[in-house]
N, C-alpha and C positions, 0 to 999 in steps of 0.2 A: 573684331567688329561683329556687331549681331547683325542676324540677317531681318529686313524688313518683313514686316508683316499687317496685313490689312487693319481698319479699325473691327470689319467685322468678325476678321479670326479673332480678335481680341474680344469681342463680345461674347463668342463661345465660352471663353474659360469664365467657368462661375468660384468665384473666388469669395468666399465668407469668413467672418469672425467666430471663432467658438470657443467653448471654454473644456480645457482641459479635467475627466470627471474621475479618471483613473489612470494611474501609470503601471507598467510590470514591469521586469527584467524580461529581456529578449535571449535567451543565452542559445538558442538555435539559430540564430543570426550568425554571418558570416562576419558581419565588421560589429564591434559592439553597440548597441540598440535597445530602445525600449519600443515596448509596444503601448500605444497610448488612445486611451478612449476619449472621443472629444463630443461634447452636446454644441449642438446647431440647433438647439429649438426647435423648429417646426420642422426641420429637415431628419431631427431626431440623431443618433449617437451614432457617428462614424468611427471605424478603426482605423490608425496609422503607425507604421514603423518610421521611427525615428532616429537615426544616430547620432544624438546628443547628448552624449553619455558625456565629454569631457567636460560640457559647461555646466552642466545641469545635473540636480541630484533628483530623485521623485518626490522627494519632499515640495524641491522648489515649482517643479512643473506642476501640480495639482493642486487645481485651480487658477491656473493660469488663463488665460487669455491668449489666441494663438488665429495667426491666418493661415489659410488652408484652401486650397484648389481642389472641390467637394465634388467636381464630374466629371474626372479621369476613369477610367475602366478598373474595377479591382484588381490586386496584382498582387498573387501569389511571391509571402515572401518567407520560405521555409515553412512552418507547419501553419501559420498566419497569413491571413486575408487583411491587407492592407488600402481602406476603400475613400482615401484622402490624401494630399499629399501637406503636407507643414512646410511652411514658406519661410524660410532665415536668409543670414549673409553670410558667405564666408571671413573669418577674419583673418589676418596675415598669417596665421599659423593653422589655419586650413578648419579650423571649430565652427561648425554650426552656431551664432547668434542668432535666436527667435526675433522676428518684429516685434517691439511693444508699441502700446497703446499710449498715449497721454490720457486718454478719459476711457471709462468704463461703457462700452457698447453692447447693446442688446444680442445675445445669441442669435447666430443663424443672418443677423445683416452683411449684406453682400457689399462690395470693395468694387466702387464704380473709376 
């Protein structure tokens, strides 16, 4: 069971739409990882560690469309600054599935 929390802790997390603009190999990562550059439009280009490596190839992720929790604290992840977090579901075999979109939305719009 999740623990309750107010509506306006939830108004703290700013949660936005962005578009995947580069992917790398993470290979100083403890669990296998990319590190992925994401545009937010006017919030400008965040960095995040992602460990989606079994669903997803870097071909597929670039240019993707991805949600992301854009005002957590940066957090040192090995030699990388990880300054977003990427919002997926686990599926029964414990994989990272990204949200998708049904329609194309403007970078940087935020998730009310």
């Amino acid at each position: 069971m999740s623990k309750e929390i107010s509506f306006e802790d939830f108004q703290k997390v700013d949660i936005r739409k962005g578009t995947i603009v580069k992917v790398n190999d993470f290979p100083k990562a403890r669990k296998p990882a990319y590190q992925l550059h994401v545009d937010f439009g006017d919030l400008g280009i965040k960095k995040s560690s992602a460990q989606i490596t079994d669903l997803y190839t870097k071909e597929e992720l670039l240019h993707k469309q991805v949600t992301a929790i854009v005002n957590f604290k940066p957090r040192q992840i090995a030699n990388f600054m990880s300054e977003c977090l990427i919002l997926g579901v686990y599926n029964k075999n414990g994989n990272v599935v990204l949200l998708e979109y049904s329609k194309e939305i403007k970078n940087g719009e935020q998730i009310r």
